[in-house]
C-alpha beads as a LAMMPS data file, in Angstrom:
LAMMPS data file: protein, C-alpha beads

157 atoms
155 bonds

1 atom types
1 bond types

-500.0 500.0 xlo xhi
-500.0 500.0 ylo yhi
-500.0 500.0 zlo zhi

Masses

1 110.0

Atoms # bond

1 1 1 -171.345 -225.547 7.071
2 1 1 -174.329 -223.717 5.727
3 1 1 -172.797 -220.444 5.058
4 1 1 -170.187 -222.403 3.411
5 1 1 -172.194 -223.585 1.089
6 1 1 -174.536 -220.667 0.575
7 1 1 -171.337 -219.128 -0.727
8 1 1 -169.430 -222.022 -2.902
9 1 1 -166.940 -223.007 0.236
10 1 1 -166.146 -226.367 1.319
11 1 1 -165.081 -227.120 4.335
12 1 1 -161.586 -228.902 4.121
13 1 1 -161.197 -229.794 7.451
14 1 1 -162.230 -229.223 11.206
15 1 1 -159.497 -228.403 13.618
16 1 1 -160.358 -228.405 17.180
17 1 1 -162.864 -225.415 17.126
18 1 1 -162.367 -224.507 14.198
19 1 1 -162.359 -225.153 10.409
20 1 1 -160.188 -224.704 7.114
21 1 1 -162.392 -223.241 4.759
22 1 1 -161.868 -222.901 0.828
23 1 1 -162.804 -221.286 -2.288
24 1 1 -162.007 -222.038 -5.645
25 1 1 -160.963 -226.294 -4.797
26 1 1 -160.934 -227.647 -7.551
27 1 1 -162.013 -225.385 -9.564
28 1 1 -161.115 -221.739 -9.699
29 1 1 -162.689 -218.566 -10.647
30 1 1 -162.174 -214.942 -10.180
31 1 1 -164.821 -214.766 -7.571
32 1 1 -163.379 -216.636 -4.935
33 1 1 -161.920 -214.103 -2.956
34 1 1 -165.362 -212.045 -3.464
35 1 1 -166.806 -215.527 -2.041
36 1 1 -164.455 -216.063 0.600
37 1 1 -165.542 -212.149 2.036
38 1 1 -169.607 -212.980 1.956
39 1 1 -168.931 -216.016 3.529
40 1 1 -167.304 -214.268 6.587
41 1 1 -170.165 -211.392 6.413
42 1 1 -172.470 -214.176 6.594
43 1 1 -170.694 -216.383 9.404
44 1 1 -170.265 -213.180 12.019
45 1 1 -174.119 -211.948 11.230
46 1 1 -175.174 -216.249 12.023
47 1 1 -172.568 -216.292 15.041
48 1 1 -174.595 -212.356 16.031
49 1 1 -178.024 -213.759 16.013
50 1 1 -176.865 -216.964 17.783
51 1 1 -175.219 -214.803 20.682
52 1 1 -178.444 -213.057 20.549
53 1 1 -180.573 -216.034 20.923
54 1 1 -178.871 -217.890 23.305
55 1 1 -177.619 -214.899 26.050
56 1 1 -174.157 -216.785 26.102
57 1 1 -172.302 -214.540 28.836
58 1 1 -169.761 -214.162 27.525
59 1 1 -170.965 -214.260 24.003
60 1 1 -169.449 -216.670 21.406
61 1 1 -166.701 -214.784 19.587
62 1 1 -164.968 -216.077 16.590
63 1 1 -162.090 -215.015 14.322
64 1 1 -161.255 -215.464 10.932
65 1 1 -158.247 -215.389 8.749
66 1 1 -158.522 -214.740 5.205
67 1 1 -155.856 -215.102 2.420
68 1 1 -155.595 -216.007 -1.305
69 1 1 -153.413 -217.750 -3.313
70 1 1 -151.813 -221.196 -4.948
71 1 1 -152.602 -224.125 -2.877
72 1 1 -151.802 -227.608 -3.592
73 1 1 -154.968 -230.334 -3.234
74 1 1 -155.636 -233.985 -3.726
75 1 1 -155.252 -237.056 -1.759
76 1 1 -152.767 -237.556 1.115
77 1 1 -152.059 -240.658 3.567
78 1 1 -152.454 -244.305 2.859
79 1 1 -153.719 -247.113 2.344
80 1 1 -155.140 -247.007 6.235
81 1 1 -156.082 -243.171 6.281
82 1 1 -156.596 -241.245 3.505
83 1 1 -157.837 -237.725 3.627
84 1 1 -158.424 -234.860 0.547
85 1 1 -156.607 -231.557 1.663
86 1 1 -155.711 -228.263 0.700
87 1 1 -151.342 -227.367 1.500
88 1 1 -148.991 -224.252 1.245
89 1 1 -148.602 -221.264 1.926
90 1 1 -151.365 -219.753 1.742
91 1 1 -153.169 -222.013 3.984
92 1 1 -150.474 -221.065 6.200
93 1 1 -150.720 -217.162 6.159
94 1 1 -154.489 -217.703 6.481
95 1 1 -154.142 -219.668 9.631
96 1 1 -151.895 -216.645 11.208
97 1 1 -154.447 -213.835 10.129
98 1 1 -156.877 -216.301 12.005
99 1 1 -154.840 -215.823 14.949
100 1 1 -154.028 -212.450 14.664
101 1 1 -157.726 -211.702 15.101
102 1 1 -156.793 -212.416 19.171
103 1 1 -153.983 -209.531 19.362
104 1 1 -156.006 -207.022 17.408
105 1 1 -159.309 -207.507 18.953
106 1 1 -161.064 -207.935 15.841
107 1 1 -163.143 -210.760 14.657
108 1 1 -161.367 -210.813 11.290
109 1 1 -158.303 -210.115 8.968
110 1 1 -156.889 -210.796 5.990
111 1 1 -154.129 -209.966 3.988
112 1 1 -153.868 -207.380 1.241
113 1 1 -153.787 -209.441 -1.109
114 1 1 -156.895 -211.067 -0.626
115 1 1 -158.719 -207.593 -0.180
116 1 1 -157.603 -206.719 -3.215
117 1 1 -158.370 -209.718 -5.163
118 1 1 -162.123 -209.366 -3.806
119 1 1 -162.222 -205.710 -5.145
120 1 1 -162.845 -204.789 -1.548
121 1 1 -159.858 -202.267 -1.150
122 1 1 -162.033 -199.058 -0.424
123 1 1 -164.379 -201.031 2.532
124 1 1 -160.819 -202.017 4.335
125 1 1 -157.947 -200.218 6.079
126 1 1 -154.617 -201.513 6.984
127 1 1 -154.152 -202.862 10.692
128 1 1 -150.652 -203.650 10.639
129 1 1 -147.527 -205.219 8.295
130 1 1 -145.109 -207.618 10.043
131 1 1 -143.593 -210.821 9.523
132 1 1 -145.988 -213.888 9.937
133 1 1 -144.429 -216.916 11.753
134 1 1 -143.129 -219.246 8.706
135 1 1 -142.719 -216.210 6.011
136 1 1 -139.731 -214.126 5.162
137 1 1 -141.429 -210.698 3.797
138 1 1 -144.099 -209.227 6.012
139 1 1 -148.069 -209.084 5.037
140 1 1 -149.886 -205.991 5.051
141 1 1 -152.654 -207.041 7.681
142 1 1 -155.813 -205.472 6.756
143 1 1 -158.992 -204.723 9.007
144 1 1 -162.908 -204.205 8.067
145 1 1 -163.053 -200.070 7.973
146 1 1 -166.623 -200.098 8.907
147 1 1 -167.110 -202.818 11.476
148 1 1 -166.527 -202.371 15.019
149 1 1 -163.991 -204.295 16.847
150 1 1 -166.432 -205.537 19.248
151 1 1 -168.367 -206.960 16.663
152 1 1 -168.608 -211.419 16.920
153 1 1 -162.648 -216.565 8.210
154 1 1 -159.962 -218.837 5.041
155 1 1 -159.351 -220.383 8.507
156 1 1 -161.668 -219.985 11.282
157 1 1 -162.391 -221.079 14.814

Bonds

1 1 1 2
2 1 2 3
3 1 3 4
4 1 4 5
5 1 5 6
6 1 6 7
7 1 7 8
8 1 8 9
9 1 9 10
10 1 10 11
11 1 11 12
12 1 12 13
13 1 13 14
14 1 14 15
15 1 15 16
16 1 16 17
17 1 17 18
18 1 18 19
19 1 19 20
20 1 20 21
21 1 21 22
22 1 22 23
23 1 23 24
24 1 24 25
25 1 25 26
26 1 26 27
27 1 27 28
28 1 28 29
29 1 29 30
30 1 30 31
31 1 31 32
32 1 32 33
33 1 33 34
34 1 34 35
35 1 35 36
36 1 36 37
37 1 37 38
38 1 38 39
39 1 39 40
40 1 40 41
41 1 41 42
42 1 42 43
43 1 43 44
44 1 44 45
45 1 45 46
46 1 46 47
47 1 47 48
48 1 48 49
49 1 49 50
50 1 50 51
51 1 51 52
52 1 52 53
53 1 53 54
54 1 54 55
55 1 55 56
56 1 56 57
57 1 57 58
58 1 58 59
59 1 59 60
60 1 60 61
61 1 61 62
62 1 62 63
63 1 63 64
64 1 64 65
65 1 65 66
66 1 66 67
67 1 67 68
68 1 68 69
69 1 69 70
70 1 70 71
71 1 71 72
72 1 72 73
73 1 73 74
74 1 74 75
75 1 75 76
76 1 76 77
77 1 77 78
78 1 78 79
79 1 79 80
80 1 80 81
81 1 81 82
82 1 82 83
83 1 83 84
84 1 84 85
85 1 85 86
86 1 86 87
87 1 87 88
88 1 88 89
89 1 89 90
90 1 90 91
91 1 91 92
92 1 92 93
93 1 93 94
94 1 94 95
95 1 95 96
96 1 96 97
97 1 97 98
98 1 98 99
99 1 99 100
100 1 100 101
101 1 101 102
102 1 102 103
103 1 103 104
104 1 104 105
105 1 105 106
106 1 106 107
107 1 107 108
108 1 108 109
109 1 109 110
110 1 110 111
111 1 111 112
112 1 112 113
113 1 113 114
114 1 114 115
115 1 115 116
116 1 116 117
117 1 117 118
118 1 118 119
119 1 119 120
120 1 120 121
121 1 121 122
122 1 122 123
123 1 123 124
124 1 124 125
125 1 125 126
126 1 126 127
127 1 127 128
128 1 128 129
129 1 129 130
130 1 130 131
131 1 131 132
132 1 132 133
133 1 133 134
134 1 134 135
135 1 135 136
136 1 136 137
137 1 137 138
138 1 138 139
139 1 139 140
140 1 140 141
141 1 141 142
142 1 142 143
143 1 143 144
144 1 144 145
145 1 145 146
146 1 146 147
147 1 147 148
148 1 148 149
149 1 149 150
150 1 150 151
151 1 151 152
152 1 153 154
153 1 154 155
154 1 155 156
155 1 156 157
């Protein structure tokens, strides 16, 4: 939650172990993506120093998914549960880079798109393009260029 917040996220929801993270709800800028990428810098170095502290054997690995693009938010349920949330596709997509992050044996993804949009295009490399469960055209899948794969996001867990 703290490296959320150090970098303008908001957690939408927990699921299980892990959490749907967003930038730009409600409002928008061209910095979210940017955001989105220091956020996930800044969870792996935390999840690093925890591994470090604690001598978990093995240690605590995470993965993270990162996408960008139009989501739908506001208020959903009734009058017995009602919950704010984030929907569409690109909540989707982020969830299956999140999960991708097992079969490439990398802590985190994201999609061109996103790597792009952060201005990050000459720090990442492409891992692989294929067709995400749910989507008709396939996602360029792109990997950190610089960080190892061994090394411990906007879905997470």
């Amino acid at each position: 939650m703290e490296a959320a917040q150090a970098h303008g996220g908001m957690i939408d929801k927990f699921i299980g172990d892990g959490a749907l993270v967003v930038f730009g709800v409600p409002d928008p800028s061209a910095q979210d993506a940017a955001r989105a990428f220091a956020f996930a810098d800044d969870l792996l170095r935390r999840i690093e120093r925890w591994n470090e502290k604690r001598r978990f054997e093995p240690p605590l690995r995470i993965g993270i998914g990162i996408h960008t693009g139009e989501v739908y938010c506001g208020l959903v349920g009734d009058e017995e549960r009602i919950e704010f949330t984030v929907l569409g596709d690109a909540v989707n997509v982020a969830s299956r880079l999140e999960q991708a992050t097992k079969r490439y044996g990398v802590p985190v993804l994201a999609s061109q798109e996103a790597v792009v949009a952060a201005g990050l295009a000459a720090k990442w490399r492409e891992v692989a393009e294929e067709v995400l469960r749910g989507r008709v055209g396939a996602t360029r899948i792109m990997g950190p260029a610089q960080r190892a794969a061994s090394s411990s996001l906007v879905a997470a867990s």
